[in-house]
SEROLO-129294 format. One record per residue (C-alpha): residue in one letter; x, y, z. Coordinates in Angstrom, 1 decimal. Layout:
N
{'a', {X, Y, Z}}
...
END
This chain:
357
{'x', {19.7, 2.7, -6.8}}
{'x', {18.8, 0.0, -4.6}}
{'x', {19.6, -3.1, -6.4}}
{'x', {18.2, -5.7, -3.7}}
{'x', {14.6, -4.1, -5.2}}
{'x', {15.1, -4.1, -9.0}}
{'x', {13.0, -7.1, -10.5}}
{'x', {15.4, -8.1, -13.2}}
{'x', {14.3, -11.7, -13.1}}
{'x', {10.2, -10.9, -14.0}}
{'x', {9.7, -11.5, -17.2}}
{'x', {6.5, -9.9, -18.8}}
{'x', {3.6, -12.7, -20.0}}
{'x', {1.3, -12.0, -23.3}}
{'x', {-1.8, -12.5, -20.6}}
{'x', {-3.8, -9.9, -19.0}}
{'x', {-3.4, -9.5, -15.3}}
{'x', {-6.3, -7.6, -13.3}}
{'x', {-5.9, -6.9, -9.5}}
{'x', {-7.9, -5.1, -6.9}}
{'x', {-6.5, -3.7, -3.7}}
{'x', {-6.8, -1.5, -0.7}}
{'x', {-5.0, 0.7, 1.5}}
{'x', {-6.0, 2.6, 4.1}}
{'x', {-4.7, 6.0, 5.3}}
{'x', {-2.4, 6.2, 8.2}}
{'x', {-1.8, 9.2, 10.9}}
{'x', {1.8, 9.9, 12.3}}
{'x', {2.1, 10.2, 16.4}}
{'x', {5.8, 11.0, 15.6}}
{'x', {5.9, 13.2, 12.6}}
{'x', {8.5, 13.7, 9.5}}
{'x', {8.8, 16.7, 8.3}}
{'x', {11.5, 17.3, 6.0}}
{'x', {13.1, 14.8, 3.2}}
{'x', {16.2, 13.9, 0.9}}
{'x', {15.6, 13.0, -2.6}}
{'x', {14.2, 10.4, -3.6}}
{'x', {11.5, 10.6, -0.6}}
{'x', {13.8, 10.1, 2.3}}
{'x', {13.2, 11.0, 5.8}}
{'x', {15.4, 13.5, 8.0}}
{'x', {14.1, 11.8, 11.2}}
{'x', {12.5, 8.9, 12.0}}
{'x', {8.4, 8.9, 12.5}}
{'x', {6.0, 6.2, 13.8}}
{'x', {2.5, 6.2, 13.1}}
{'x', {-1.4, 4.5, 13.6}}
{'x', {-2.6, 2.8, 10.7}}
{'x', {-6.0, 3.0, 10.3}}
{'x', {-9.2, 0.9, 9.0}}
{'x', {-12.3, 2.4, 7.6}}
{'x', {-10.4, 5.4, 5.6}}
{'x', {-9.3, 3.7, 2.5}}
{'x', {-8.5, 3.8, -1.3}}
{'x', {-9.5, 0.5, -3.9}}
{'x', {-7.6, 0.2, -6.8}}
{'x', {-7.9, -1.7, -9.3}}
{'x', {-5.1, -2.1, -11.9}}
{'x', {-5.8, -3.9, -15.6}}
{'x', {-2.1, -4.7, -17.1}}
{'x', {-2.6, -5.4, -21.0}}
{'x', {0.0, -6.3, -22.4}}
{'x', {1.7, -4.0, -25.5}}
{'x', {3.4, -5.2, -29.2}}
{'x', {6.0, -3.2, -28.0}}
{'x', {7.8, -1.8, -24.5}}
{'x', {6.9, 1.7, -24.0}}
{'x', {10.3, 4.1, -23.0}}
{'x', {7.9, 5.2, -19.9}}
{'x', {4.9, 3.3, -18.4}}
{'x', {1.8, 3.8, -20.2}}
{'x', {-1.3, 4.2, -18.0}}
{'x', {-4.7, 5.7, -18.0}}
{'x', {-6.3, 6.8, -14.7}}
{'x', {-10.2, 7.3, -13.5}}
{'x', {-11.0, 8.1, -10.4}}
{'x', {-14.4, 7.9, -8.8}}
{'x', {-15.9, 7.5, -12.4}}
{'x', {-14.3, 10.3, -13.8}}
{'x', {-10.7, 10.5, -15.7}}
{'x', {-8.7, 12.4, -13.9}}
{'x', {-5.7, 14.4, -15.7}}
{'x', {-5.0, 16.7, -12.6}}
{'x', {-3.3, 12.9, -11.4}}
{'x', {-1.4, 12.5, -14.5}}
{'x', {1.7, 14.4, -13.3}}
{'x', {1.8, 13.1, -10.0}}
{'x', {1.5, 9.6, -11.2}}
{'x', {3.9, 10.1, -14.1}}
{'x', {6.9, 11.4, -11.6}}
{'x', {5.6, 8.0, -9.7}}
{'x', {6.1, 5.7, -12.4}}
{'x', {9.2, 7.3, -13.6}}
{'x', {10.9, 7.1, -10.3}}
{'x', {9.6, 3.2, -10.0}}
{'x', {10.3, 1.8, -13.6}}
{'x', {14.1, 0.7, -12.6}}
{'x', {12.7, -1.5, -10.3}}
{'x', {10.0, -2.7, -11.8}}
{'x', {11.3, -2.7, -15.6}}
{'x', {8.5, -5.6, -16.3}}
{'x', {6.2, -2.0, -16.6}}
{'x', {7.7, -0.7, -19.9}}
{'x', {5.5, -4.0, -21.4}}
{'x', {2.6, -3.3, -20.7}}
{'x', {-0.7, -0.8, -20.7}}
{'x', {-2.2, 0.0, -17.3}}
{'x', {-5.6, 0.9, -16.5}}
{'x', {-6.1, 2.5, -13.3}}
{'x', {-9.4, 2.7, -11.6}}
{'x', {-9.6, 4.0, -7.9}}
{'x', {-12.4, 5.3, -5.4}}
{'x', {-12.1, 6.3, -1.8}}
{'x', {-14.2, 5.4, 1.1}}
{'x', {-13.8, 8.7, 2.4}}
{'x', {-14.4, 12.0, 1.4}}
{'x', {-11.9, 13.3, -1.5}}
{'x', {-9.9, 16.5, -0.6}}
{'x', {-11.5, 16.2, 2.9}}
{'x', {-8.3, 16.6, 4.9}}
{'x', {-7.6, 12.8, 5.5}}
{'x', {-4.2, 11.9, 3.9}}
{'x', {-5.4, 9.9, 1.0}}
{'x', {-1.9, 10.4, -1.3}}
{'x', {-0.8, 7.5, 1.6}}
{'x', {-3.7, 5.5, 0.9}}
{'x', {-3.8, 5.8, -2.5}}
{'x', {-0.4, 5.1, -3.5}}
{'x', {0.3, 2.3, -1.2}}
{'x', {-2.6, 0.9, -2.9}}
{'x', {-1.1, 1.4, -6.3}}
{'x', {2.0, 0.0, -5.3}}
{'x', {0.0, -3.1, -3.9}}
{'x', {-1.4, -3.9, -7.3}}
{'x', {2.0, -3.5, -8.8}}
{'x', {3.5, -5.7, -6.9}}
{'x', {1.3, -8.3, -7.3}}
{'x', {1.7, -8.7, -10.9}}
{'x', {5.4, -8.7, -9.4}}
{'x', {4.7, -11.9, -7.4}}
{'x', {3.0, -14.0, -10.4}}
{'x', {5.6, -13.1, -12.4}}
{'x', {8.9, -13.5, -9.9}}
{'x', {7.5, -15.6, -7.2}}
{'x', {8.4, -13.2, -4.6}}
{'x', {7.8, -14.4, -0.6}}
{'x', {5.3, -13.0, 1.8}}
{'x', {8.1, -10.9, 3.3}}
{'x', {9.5, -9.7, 0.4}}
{'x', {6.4, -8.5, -1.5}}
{'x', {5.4, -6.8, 1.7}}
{'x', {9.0, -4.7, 1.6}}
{'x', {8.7, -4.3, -1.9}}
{'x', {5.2, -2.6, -1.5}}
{'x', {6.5, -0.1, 1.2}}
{'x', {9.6, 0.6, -1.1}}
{'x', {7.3, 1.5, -3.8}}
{'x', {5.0, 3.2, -2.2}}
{'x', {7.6, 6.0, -0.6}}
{'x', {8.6, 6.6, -3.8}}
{'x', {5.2, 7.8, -4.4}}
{'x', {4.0, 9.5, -1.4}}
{'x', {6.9, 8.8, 1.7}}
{'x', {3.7, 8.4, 4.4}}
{'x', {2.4, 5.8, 2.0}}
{'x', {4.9, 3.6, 3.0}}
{'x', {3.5, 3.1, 6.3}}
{'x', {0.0, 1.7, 4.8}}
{'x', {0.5, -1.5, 4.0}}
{'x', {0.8, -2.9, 7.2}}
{'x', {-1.1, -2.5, 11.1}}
{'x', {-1.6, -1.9, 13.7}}
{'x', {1.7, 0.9, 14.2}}
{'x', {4.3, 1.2, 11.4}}
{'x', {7.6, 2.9, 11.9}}
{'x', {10.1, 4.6, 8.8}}
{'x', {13.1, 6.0, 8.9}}
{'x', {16.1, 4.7, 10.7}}
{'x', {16.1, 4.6, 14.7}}
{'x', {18.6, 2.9, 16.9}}
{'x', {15.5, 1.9, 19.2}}
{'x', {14.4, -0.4, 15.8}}
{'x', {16.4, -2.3, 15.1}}
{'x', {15.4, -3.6, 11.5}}
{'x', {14.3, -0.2, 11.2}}
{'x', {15.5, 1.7, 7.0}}
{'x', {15.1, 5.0, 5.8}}
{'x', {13.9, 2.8, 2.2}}
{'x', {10.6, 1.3, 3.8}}
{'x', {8.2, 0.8, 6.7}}
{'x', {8.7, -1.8, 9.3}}
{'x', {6.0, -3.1, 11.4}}
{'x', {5.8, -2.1, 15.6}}
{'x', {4.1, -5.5, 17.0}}
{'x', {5.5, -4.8, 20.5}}
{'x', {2.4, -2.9, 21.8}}
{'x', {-0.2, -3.2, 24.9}}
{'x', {-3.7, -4.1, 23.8}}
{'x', {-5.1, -1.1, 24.6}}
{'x', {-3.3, 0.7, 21.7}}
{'x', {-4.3, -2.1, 19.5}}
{'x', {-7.8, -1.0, 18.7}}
{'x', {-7.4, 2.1, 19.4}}
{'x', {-10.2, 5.0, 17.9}}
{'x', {-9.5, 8.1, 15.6}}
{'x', {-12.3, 10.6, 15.1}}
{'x', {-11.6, 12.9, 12.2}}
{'x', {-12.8, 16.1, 12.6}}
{'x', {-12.8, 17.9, 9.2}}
{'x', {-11.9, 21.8, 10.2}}
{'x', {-11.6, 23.0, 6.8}}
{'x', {-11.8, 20.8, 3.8}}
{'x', {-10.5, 23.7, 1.4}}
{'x', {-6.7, 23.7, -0.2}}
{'x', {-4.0, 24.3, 1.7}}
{'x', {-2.3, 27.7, 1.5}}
{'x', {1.2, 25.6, 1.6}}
{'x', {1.4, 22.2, -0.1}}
{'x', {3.0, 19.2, 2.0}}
{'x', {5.6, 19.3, -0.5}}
{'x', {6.8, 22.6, -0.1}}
{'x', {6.4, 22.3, 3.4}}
{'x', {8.9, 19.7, 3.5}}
{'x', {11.2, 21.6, 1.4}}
{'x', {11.2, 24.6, 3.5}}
{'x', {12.9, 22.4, 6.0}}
{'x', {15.6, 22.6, 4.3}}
{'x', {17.1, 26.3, 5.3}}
{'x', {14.9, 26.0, 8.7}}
{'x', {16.8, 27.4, 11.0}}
{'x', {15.3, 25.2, 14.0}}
{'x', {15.6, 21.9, 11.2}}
{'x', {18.7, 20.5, 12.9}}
{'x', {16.9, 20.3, 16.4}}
{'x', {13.5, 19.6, 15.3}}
{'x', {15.0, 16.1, 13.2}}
{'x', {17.0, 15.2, 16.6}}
{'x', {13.7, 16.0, 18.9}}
{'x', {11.7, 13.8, 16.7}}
{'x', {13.7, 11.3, 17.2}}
{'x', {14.1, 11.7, 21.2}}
{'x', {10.0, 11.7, 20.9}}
{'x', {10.0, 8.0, 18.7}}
{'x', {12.5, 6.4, 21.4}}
{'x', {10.3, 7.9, 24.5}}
{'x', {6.8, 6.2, 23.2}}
{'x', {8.1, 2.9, 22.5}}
{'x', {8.1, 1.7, 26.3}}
{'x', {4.9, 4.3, 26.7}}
{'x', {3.4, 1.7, 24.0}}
{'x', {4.4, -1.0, 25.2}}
{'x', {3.3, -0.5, 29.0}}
{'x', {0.4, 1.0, 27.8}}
{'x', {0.7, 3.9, 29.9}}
{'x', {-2.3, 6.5, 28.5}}
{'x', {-1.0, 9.8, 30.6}}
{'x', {2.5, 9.4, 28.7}}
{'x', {1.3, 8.3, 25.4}}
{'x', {-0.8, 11.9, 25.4}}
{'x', {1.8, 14.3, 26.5}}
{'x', {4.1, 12.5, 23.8}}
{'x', {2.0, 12.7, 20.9}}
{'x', {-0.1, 16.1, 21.4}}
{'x', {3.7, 17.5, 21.8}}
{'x', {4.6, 16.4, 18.5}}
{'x', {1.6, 17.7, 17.3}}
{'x', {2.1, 21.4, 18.2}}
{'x', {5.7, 20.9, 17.4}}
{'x', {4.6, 19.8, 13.6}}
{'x', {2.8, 23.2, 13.3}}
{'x', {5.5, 25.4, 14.9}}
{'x', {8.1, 24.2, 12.6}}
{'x', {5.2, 25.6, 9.9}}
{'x', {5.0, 29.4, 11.8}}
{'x', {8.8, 29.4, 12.1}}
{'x', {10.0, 28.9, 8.3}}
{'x', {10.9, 31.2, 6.3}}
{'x', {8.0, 31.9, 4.3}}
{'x', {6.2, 31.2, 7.4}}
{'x', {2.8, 29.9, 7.0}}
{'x', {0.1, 28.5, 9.3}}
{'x', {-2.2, 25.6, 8.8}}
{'x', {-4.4, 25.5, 11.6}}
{'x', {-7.6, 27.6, 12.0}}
{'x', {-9.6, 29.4, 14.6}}
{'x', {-12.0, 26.3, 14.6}}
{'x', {-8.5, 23.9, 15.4}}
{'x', {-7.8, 25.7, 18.2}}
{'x', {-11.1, 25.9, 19.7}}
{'x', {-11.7, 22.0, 19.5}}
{'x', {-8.2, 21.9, 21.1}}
{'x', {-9.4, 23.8, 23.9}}
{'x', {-12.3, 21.9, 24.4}}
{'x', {-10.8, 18.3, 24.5}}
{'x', {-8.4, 20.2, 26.8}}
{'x', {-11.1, 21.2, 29.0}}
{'x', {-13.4, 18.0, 28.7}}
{'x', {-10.1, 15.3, 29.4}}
{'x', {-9.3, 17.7, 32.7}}
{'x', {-13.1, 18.0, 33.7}}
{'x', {-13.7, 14.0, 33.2}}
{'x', {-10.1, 12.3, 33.3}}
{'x', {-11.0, 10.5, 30.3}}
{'x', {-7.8, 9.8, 28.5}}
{'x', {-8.8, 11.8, 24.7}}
{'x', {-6.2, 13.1, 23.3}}
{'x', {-5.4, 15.3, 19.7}}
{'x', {-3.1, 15.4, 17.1}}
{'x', {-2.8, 16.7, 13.7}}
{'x', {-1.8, 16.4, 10.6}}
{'x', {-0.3, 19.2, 7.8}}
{'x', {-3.6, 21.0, 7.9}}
{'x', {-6.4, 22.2, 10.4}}
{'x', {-8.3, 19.1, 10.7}}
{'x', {-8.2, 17.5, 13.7}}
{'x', {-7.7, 13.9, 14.9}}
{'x', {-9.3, 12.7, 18.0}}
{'x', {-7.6, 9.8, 19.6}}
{'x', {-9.1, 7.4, 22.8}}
{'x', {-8.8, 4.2, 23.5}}
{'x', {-12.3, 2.1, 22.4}}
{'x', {-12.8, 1.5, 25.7}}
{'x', {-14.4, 4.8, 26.5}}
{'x', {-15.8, 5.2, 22.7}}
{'x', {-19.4, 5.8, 24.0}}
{'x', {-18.6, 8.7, 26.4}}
{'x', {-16.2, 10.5, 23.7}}
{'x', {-18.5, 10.4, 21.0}}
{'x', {-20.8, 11.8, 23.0}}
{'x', {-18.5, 14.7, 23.6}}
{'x', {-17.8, 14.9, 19.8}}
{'x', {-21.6, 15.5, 18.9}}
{'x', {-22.6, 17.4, 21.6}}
{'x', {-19.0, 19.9, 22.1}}
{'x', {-16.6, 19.6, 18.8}}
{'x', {-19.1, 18.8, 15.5}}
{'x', {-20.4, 22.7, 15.5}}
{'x', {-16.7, 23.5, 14.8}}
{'x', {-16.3, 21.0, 11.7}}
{'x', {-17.7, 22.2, 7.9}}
{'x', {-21.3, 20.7, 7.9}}
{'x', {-20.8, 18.7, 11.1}}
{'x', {-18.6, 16.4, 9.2}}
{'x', {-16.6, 13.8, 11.4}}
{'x', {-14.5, 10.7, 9.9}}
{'x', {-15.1, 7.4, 12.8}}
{'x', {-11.8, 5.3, 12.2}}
{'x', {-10.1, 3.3, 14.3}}
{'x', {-6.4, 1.5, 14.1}}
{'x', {-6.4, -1.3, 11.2}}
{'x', {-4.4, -4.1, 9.9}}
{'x', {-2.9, -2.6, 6.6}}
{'x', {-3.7, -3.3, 2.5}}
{'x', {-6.0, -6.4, 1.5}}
{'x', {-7.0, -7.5, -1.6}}
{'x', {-11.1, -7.1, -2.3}}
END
C-alpha cells in the first residue's frame, strides 16, 4: 500500500460530476515483459507516446444514499454495453478503491469510444485505462485540490494498476517506468516523463501496419506470467535494462543509425523471449516477417532511416523520422499494405499525452 497515494482527505459532494478525457496509446522501444503483483515491472521500459490512436471517456459520477462495499459502475462502449469489460474493470476498481475511497459514494457511468479500430492490434487497454484513470482523478482534484504534478502522478499510479503500459499515456513525447539508475526520478509505481531528447525524435512517425487483427493465441497476461519460470528471464530483465541506458545518449544526440539497431533489437528479443517459454508460443506471422524483410531491404537499397518494432502480436510498427514521411509512405502503399488484412495501416505519430475534450 502506497500511502503517499490514498486520498483520505476527498470528501464525496451530493453534486454530480461529469468529465471527458483522452488518452492515447503508447508503443515501447524498450520493452517489459514480465511483472510482480500488483502490475510491477521486472525491468525498466521506455516508450513513444503517440497522437491520433486514442480512447475518450467520459465518466458521470452520481452520487448514492449510501456507499457501495465496491464501486458501482456501468460501462458502454462504442454505443453498446459491454459485459465482456465488466471483469477487467471490476479487478480495476477493486485494486484502486484504497486509494481513491471517495469511489464507494458514488455511481459511475462509463461511456468510451476509440479513434481507432477495436481489437485491431493497437494497444488500446493503455489507452483506455489511462483515460479512465484521467477522469477519476479529476473528480480527485475538485474534491482534494491536488497540484498539476500530483494529479499527473496520481493518474500514472492509477492507471498501472489497470493496464501497467497505461501508465506511460498520460504524458509525451517519450515516457519511461520502472526504476533505472540512468533516471533518476525514475519508480517502478508510475511513469516519468523523458524531456531530454533531439528534435528529430520529437515528432517522430508510427505507421501501424495491422498483420492480423484476430485474437491472440497467448494473452499479454499470460505472457507476462510465463516469465516467471523463463529460464532466459534473469538475463532478458538485465538486457533490457542495458538496452534503456544505451538509447538515452542515442536520444539525445539524435543519432538515427543507433536508435534503429537499439530498438529493432529489442523488438526480436520481445518475441524470442515468446518462442523460448515454456509453453512456447509465437506471435508473429508469415506476413510480419515478410514486411520485415522488406523495410530491411528498402532502408539498405535507399539509406532512409525506417525502422520496425513490435508489439505482443504480429502487427507491425513502422518508425521514421517526419522528415522523410513522403518517401516512406510511399514505400508503405506501394511494398508493405498487400501484407496487412484489407490494406489496413494506422498513420500515428509521437503525441503530447491525455487532454480533456
Amino acid at each position: 500500500m502506497e500511502e503517499r497515494f490514498v486520498a483520505n482527505n476527498a470528501q464525496p459532494t451530493k453534486d454530480i460530476f461529469t468529465t471527458r478525457w483522452q488518452a492515447p496509446s503508447n508503443i515501447a522501444l524498450v520493452k517489459y515483459w514480465g511483472k510482480t503483483v500488483p502490475q510491477l515491472p521486472k525491468n525498466a521500459s521506455l516508450s513513444f507516446t503517440l497522437s491520433n490512436a486514442v480512447t475518450q471517456t467520459q465518466v458521470e459520477f452520481i452520487p448514492l444514499d449510501k456507499p457501495t462495499q465496491k464501486v458501482s459502475f456501468s460501462i458502454v462502449f462504442e454505443g453498446e454495453e459491454k459485459p465482456s469489460f465488466r471483469p477487467k474493470l471490476e479487478a480495476f476498481f477493486a485494486n484502486i478503491l484504497p486509494y481513491q475511497p471517495f469511489l464507494a459514494h458514488y455511481q459511475l457511468k462509463i461511456i468510451s469510444q476509440n479513434t481507432f479500430p477495436h481489437s485491431s492490434g493497437i494497444a488500446s487497454s493503455a489507452s483506455s485505462m489511462a483515460a479512465l484513470a484521467a477522469c477519476l482523478v479529476d473528480l480527485e482534484t475538485q474534491l482534494a485540490k491536488l497540484s498539476e504534478e500530483e494529479r499527473m502522478n496520481k493518474i500514472s499510479f492509477l492507471a498501472r494498476l489497470g493496464s501497467g503500459s497505461a501508465c506511460r499515456s498520460t504524458q509525451g513525447a517519450m515516457m519511461a517506468w520502472g526504476t533505472h539508475p540512468a533516471i533518476s526520478n525514475s519508480t517502478d509505481l508510475l511513469a516519468v516523463p523523458v524531456n531530454d531528447i533531439h528534435p528529430v525524435f520529437t515528432d517522430f512517425c508510427d505507421a501501424i501496419l495491422l498483420i492480423d487483427k484476430g485474437q491472440k493465441q497467448v494473452s499479454s497476461t499470460l505472457g507476462h506470467k510465463l516469465m516467471h519460470q523463463h529460464p532466459y528471464a534473469e538475463q532478458r530483465f538485465a538486457q533490457a535494462n542495458e538496452h534503456l541506458a544505451a538509447l538515452l545518449p542515442v536520444l539525445q544526440q539524435g543519432d538515427l543509425d543507433a536508435f534503429i539497431f537499439i530498438v529493432e533489437k529489442e523488438a526480436l528479443h520481445l518475441h524470442a523471449m515468446m518462442m523460448t517459454s515454456d509453453p512456447y508460443f509465437i506471435l508473429m506471422q508469415p506476413n510480419t516477417l515478410s514486411v520485415i524483410d522488406q523495410i530491411w531491404a528498402f532502408r539498405k537499397d535507399t539509406g532512409i532511416p525506417v525502422c520496425f518494432t513490435l508489439d505482443a502480436g504480429a502487427n507491425v510498427h513502422v518508425l521514421y523520422p517526419n522528415n522523410v514521411a513522403a518517401e516512406v509512405n510511399r514505400f508503405i502503399e506501394a511494398e508493405l499494405l498487400e501484407f496487412c488484412q484489407n490494406r489496413q495501416c494506422v498513420h500515428d505519430k509521437v503525441g503530447s499525452g491525455i487532454k480533456k475534450y
